[in-house]
PAZAPA-4460 file (N, C-alpha, C; in steps of 0.05 Angstrom, whole numbers, plus 32768, in hexadecimal, padded with zeros to 4 digits):
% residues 97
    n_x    n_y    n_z   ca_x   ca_y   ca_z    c_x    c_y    c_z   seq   type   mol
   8172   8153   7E85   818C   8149   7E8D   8192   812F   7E7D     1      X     A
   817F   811B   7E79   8183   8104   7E67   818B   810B   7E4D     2      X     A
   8175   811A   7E4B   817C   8122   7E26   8195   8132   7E22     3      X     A
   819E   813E   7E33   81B7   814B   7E36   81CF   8140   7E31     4      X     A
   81CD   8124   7E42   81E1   8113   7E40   81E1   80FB   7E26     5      X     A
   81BD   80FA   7E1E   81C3   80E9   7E07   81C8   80FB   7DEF     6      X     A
   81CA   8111   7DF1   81D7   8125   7DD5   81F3   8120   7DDA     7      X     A
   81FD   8126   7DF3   8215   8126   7DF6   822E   810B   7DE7     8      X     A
   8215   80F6   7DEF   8229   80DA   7DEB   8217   80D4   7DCE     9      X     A
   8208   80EA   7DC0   8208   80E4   7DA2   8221   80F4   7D97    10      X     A
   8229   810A   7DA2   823D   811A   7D91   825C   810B   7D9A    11      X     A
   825A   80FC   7DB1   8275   80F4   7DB0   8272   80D6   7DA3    12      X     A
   8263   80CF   7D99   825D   80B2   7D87   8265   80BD   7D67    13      X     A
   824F   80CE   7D5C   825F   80D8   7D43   8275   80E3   7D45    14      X     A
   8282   80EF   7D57   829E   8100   7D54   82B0   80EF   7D53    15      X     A
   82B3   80D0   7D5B   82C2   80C6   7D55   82BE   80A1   7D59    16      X     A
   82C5   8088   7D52   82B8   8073   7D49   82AC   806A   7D60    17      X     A
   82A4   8057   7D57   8292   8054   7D7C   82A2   803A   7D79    18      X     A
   82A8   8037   7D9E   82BF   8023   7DA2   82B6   8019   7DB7    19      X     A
   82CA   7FFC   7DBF   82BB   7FF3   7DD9   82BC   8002   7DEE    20      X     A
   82CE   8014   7DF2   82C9   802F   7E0F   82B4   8033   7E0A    21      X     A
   82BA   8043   7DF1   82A0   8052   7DF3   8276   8042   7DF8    22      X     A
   827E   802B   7DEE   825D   8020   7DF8   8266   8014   7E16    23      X     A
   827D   8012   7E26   8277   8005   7E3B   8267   8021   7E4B    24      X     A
   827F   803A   7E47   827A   8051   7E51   8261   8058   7E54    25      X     A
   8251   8052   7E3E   8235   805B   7E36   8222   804E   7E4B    26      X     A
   8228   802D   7E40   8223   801E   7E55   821D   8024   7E74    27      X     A
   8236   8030   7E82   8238   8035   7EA2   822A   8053   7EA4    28      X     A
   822B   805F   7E8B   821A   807D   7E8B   81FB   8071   7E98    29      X     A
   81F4   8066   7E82   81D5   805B   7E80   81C7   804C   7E9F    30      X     A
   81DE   803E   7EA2   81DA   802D   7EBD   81D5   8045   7ECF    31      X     A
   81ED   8058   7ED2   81E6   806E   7EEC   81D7   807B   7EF2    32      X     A
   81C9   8087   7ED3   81B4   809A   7ECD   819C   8081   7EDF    33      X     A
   8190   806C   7ED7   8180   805E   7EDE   817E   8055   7EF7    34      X     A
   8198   8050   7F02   819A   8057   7F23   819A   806A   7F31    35      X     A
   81A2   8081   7F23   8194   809A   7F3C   8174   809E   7F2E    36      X     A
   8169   8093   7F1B   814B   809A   7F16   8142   808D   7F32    37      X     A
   8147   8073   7F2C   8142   8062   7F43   813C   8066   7F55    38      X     A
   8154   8072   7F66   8156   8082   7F86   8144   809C   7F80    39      X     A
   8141   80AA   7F73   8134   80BF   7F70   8113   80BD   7F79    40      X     A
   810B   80A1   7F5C   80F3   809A   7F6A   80E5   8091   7F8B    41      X     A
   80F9   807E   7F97   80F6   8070   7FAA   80F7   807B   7FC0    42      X     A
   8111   8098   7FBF   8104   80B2   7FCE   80E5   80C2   7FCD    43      X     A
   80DE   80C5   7FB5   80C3   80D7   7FB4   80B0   80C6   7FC1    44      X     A
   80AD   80A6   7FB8   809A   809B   7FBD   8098   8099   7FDA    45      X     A
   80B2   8092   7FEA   80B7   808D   8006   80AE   80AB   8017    46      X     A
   80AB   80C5   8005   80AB   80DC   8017   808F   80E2   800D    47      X     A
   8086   80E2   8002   8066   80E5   7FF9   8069   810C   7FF8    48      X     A
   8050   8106   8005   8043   8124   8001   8041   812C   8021    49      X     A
   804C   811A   8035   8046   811B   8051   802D   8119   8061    50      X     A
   8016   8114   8051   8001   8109   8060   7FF6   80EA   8055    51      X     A
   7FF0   80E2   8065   7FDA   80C3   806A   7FCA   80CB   8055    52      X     A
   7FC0   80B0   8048   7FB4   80B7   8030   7F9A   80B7   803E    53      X     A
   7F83   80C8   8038   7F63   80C7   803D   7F69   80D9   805D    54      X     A
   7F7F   80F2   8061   7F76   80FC   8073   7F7E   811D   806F    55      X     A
   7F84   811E   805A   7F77   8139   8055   7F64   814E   804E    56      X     A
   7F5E   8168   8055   7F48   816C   8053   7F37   816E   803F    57      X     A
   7F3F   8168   801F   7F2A   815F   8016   7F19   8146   8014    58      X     A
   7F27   812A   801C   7F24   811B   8023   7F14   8119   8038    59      X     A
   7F14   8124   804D   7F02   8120   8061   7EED   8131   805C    60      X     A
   7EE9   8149   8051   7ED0   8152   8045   7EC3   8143   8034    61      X     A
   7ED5   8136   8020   7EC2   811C   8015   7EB4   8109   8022    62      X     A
   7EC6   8102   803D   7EBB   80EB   8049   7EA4   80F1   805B    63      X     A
   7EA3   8111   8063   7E8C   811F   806F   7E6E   8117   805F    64      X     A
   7E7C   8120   8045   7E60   8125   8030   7E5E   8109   802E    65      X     A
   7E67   80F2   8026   7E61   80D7   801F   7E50   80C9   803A    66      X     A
   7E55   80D0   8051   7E3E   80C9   8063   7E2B   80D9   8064    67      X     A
   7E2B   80EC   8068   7E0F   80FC   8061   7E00   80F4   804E    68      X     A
   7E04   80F1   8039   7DF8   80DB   8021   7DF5   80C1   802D    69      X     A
   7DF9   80AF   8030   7DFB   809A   803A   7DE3   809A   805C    70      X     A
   7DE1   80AE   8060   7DC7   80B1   8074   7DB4   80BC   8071    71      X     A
   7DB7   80CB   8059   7D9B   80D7   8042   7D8F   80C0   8033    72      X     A
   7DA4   80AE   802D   7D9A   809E   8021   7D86   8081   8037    73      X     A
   7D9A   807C   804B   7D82   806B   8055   7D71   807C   8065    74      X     A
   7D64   8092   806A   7D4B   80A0   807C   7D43   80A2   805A    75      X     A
   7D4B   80AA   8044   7D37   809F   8027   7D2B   808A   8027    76      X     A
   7D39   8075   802A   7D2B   8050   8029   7D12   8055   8037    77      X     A
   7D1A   8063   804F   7D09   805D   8069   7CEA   8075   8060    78      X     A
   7CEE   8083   805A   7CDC   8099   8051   7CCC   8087   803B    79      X     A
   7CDA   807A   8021   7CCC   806F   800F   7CB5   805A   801D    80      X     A
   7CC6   803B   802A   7CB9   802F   8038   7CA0   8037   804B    81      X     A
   7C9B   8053   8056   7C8D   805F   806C   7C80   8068   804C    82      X     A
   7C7D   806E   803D   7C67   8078   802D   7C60   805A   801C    83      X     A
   7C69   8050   8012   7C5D   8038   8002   7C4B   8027   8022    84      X     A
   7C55   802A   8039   7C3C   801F   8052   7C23   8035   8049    85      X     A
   7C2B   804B   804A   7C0E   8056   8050   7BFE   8055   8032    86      X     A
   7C06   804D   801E   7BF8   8054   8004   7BEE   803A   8005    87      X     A
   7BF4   8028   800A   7BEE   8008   8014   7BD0   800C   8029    88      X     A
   7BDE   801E   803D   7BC5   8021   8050   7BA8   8038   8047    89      X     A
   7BB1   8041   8039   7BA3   8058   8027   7B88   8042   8018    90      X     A
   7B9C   8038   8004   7B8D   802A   7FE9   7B7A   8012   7FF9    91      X     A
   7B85   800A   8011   7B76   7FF4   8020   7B5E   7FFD   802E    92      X     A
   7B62   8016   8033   7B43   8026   803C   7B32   8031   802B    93      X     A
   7B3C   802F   800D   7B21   8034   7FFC   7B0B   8024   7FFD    94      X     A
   7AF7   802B   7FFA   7ADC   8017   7FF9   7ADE   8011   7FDC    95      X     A
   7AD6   7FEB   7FDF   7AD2   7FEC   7FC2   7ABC   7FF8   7FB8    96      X     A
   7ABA   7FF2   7F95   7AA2   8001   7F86   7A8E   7FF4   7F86    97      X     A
***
């Protein structure tokens, strides 16, 4: 639609001299086009996609799996710590040589 209208106001620029109508004209073209972009945007952004961000369902299957990790990971700490005790308690019951 832009390019439509800037072909348009190229062929009526060469078809005949370019005058002060014609760049005010251009002028209030340009302005309008940029004001309904405007409103155009400020609608989409204001209407979204209709949900809350972080509550749909792939989102919350992420947020499923990200605690599950997150409690694999500390019963890991806890597993490591429980073996570095016993290899501690291991090496401390060898007899020396």
């Amino acid at each position: 639609m832009i390019a439509e209208l800037g072909q348009a106001a190229q062929q009526a620029a060469s078809g005949s001299g370019i005058t002060g109508t014609f760049v005010l004209d251009g002028a209030l073209l340009i302005a309008g086009l940029k004001a309904v972009e405007f409103g155009i945007s400020k609608v989409r952004s204001r209407n979204g996609n209709g949900t809350k961000p972080g509550t749909s369902e792939e989102c919350l299957k992420h947020r499923d799996e990200l605690t599950a990790l997150k409690t694999e990971q500390a019963n890991t700490k806890e597993d490591i710590a429980e073996v570095k005790f016993d290899v501690k308690e291991l090496l401390r019951r060898i007899p020396p040589k």
